[in-house]
C-alpha positions in Angstrom: -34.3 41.3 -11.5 -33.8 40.6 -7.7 -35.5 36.9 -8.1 -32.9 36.4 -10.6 -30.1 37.0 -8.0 -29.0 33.9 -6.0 -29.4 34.0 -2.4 -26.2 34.7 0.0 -24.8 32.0 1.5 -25.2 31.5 4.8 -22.5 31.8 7.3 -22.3 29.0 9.8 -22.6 30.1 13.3 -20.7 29.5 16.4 -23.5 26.3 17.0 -22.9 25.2 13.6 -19.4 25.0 13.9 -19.4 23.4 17.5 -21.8 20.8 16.7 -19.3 20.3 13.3 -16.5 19.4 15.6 -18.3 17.4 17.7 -19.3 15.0 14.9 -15.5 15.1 13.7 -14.4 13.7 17.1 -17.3 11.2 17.8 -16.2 10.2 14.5 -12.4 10.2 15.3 -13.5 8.7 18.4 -15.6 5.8 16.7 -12.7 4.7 13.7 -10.0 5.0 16.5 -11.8 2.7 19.1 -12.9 0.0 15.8 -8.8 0.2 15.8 -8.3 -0.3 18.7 -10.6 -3.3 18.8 -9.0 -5.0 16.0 -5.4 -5.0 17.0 -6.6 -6.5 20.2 -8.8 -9.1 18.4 -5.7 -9.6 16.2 -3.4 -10.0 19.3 -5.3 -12.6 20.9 -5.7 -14.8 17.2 -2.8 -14.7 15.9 -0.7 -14.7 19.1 -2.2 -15.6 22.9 -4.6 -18.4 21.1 -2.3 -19.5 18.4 0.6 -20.2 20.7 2.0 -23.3 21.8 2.6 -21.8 25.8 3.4 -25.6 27.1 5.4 -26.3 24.8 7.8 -22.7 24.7 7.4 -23.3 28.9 8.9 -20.7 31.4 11.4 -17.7 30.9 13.9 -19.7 32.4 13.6 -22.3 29.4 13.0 -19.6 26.9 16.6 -17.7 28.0 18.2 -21.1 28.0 17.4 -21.9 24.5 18.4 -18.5 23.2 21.8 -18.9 25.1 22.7 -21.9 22.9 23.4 -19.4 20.0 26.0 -17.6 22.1 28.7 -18.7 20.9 31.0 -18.7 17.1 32.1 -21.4 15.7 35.3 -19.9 13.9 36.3 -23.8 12.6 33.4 -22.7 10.0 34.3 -19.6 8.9 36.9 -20.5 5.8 33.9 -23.1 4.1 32.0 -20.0 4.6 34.1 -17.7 2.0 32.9 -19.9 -1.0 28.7 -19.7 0.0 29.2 -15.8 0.5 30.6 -15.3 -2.6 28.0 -17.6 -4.3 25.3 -15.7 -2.3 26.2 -11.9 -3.8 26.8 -13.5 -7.0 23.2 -14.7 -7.5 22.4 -11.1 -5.7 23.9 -9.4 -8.8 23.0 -12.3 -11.8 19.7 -12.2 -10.5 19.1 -8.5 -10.5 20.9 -8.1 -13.8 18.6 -11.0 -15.5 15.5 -9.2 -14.2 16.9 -5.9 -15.4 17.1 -7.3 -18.8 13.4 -8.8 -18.6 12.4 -5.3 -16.9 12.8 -3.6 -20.6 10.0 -5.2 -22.4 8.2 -5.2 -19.5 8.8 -1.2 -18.8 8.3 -0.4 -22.2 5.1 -2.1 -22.5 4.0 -0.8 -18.4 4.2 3.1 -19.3 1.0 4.1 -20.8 2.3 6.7 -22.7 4.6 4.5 -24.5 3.2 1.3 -24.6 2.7 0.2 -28.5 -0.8 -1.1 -28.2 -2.7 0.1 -25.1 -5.7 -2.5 -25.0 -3.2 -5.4 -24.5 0.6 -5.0 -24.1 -0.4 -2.1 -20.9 -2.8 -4.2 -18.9 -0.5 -7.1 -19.5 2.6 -5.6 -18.1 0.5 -4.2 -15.0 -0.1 -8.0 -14.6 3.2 -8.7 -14.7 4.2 -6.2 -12.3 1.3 -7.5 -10.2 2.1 -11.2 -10.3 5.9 -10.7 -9.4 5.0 -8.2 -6.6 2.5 -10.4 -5.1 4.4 -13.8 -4.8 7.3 -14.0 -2.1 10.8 -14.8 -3.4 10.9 -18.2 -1.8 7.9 -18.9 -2.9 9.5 -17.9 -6.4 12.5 -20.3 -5.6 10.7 -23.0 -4.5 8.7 -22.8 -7.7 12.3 -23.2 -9.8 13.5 -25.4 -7.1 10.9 -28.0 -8.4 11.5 -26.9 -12.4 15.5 -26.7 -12.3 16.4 -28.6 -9.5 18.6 -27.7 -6.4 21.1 -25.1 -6.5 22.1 -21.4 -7.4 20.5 -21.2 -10.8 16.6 -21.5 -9.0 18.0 -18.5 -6.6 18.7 -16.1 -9.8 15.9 -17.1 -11.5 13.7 -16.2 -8.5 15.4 -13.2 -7.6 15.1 -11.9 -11.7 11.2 -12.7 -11.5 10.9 -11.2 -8.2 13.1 -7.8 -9.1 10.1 -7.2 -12.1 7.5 -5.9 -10.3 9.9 -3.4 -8.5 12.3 -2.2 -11.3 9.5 -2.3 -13.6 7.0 -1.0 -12.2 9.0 2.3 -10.7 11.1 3.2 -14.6 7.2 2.7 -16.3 6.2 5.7 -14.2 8.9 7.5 -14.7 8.4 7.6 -18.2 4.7 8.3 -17.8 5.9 11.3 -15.7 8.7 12.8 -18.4 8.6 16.6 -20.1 6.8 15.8 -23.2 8.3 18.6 -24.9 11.7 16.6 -26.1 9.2 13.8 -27.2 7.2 15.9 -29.7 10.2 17.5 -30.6 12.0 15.0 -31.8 8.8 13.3 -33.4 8.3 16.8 -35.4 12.0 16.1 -36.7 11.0 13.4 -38.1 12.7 10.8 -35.5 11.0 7.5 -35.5 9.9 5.3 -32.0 13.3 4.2 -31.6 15.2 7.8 -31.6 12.5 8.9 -29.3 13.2 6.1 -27.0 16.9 6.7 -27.1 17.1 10.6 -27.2 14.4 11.7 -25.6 12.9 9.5 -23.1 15.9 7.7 -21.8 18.5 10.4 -20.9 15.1 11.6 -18.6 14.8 9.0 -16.6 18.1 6.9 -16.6 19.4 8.6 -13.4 16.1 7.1 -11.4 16.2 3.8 -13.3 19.9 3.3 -12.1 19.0 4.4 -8.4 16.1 1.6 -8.3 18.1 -0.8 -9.7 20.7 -0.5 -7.5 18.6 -0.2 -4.6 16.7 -3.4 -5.9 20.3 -4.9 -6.1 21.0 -4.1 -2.4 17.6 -5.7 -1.3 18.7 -8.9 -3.2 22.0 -9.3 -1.2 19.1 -10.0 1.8 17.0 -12.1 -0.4 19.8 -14.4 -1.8 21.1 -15.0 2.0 17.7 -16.9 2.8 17.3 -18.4 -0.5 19.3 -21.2 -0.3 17.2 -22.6 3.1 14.8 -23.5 0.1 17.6 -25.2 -1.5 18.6 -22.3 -4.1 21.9 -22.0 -2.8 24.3 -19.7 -0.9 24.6 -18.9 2.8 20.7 -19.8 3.1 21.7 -23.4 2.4 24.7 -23.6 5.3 22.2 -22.1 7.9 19.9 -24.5 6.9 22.4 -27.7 7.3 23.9 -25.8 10.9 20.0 -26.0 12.1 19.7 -29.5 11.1 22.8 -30.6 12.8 21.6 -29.0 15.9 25.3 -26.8 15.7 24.1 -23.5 17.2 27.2 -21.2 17.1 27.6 -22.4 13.4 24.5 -21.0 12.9 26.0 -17.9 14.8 28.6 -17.9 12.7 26.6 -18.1 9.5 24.7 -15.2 10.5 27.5 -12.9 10.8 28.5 -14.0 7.7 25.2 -13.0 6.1 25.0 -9.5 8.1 29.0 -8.8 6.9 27.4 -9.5 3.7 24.9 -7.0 4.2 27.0 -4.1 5.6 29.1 -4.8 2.2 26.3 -4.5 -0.5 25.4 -1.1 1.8 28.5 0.4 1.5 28.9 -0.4 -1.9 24.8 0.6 -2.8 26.1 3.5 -0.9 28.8 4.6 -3.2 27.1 3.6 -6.1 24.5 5.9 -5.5 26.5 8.5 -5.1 27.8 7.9 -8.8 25.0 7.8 -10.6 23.0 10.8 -8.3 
C-alpha cells in the first residue's frame, strides 16, 4: 500500500528560492535593458536622423517662429460663429448617423445574440475592426473624393468612425448581461423581439448612453480638424489662415476650436450625469 502513496512534495529551500529570484531579476534585468534599447533606437530613427536640423536652424529661429502666433486676430472672430456651429453640428449628425448604423452592427457583434454565428458575428467584428483601424481623416478624405467638399464627407466620416467604438463597447455589454431575464421571458413565450426590448435593453441602455455620449464628446475634437481635409467646419478656416500665412487668425481659430471643446465637456459633463 505505501508504493501506492505519492511522494511528498518537496519544499524548496532557502537556495532554491534565492537562485528563483535571481533568475526573476536577470530576467527583469534583460526585458527592461531590450526596452531600454528600443526607445533609444526609436529616438534616434524617428527623431535625431529623420530631422531636418538645417532647415528648423537655432533656438533663436525656432522661438521667433513660435512668436508669430502670439497674437488674436479679433477682426475674425464673427465669420467664426457660422464654422463653429457647422463644426458641433456634424459632431452630433455624425455620431447620431453612426449610432443608427451601430444597431445592426451591435446586434449582430454580441455573440450571444447574433442570429447566425458563422457569418453575421465575425462580420460585425470586421466591421468594428475596419472602422477602428482607419483614422477619421483618412475616413474623410475617402468621402471627400466620393461626395465632394464640404460638411456632409465630415458626418459621414465621423458616423463610420463612431462604429468601431459604440459598437464594439454595447456588443459586450450584452454578452456580459444576467441571463436570467433572458430565459425568463423566452419561457413566457416572448419571441426575439420582446427579449431584445424587455430584457436585454433596459440592461445595458445606461452604458450604451454613456459611450455614446462620450463618443459624441470625442467628435466635437474630430470635427474641428476635419474640415483641413476639406470636410468642413473650423478645420477648413485654420486651413485657409495657414495658407494665407495669417498667424493670429490661426490663433484665433484655435481658441475658437478649444471654446468649442470646453462646451461639448460641460455639456458631456451634465449629460452624463442624466443618464448615470
Amino acid at each position: 500500500m505505501s508504493d501506492t502513496l505519492a511522494s511528498p512534495v518537496k519544499k524548496p529551500t532557502v537556495d532554491d528560492i534565492i537562485n528563483s529570484r535571481r533568475q526573476n531579476r536577470a530576467a527583469k534585468g534583460a526585458f527592461y535593458t531590450l526596452l531600454l534599447i528600443m526607445v533609444v533606437w526609436s529616438i534616434k530613427v524617428t527623431i535625431i536622423e529623420d530631422t531636418d536640423w538645417e532647415r528648423i536652424g537655432s533656438l533663436g529661429k525656432v522661438i521667433a517662429a513660435a512668436n508669430r502666433f502670439i497674437g488674436i486676430d479679433f477682426s475674425l472672430f464673427p465669420s467664426l460663429i457660422g464654422p463653429t456651429l457647422e463644426t458641433l453640428m456634424i459632431a452630433c449628425l455624425g455620431t447620431l448617423v453612426g449610432v443608427i448604423l451601430c444597431i445592426p452592427a451591435a446586434w449582430f457583434g454580441a455573440h450571444n445574440i447574433t442570429p447566425y454565428k458563422p457569418i453575421t458575428y465575425p462580420l460585425a467584428r470586421l466591421m468594428m475592426t475596419l472602422s477602428r483601424s482607419i483614422h477619421e481623416i483618412v475616413w474623410a478624405l475617402f468621402f471627400v473624393a466620393a461626395v465632394g467638399l464640404g460638411a456632409l464627407a465630415g458626418v459621414m466620416a465621423l458616423a463610420v468612425r463612431s462604429i468601431g467604438f459604440i459598437a464594439k463597447m454595447s456588443a459586450e455589454a450584452i454578452e456580459d448581461i444576467d441571463p436570467g431575464p433572458v430565459d425568463a421571458i423566452r419561457a413566457a413565450g416572448g419571441n426575439d423581439f420582446q427579449v431584445m426590448i424587455y430584457a436585454i435593453l433596459p440592461q445595458v441602455l445606461p452604458q450604451v448612453l454613456s459611450v455614446i455620449i462620450f463618443e459624441w464628446d470625442i467628435n466635437i475634437r474630430r470635427s474641428a480638424i476635419l474640415g483641413m481635409v476639406g470636410a468642413g467646419g473650423l478645420g477648413l478656416v485654420f486651413f485657409r489662415q495657414m495658407n494665407t500665412f495669417n498667424y493670429h487668425g490661426v490663433t484665433s481659430v484655435i481658441i475658437a476650436i478649444l471654446l468649442l471643446i470646453l462646451l461639448g465637456e460641460v455639456l458631456s459633463y451634465f449629460a452624463r450625469k442624466a443618464v448615470i
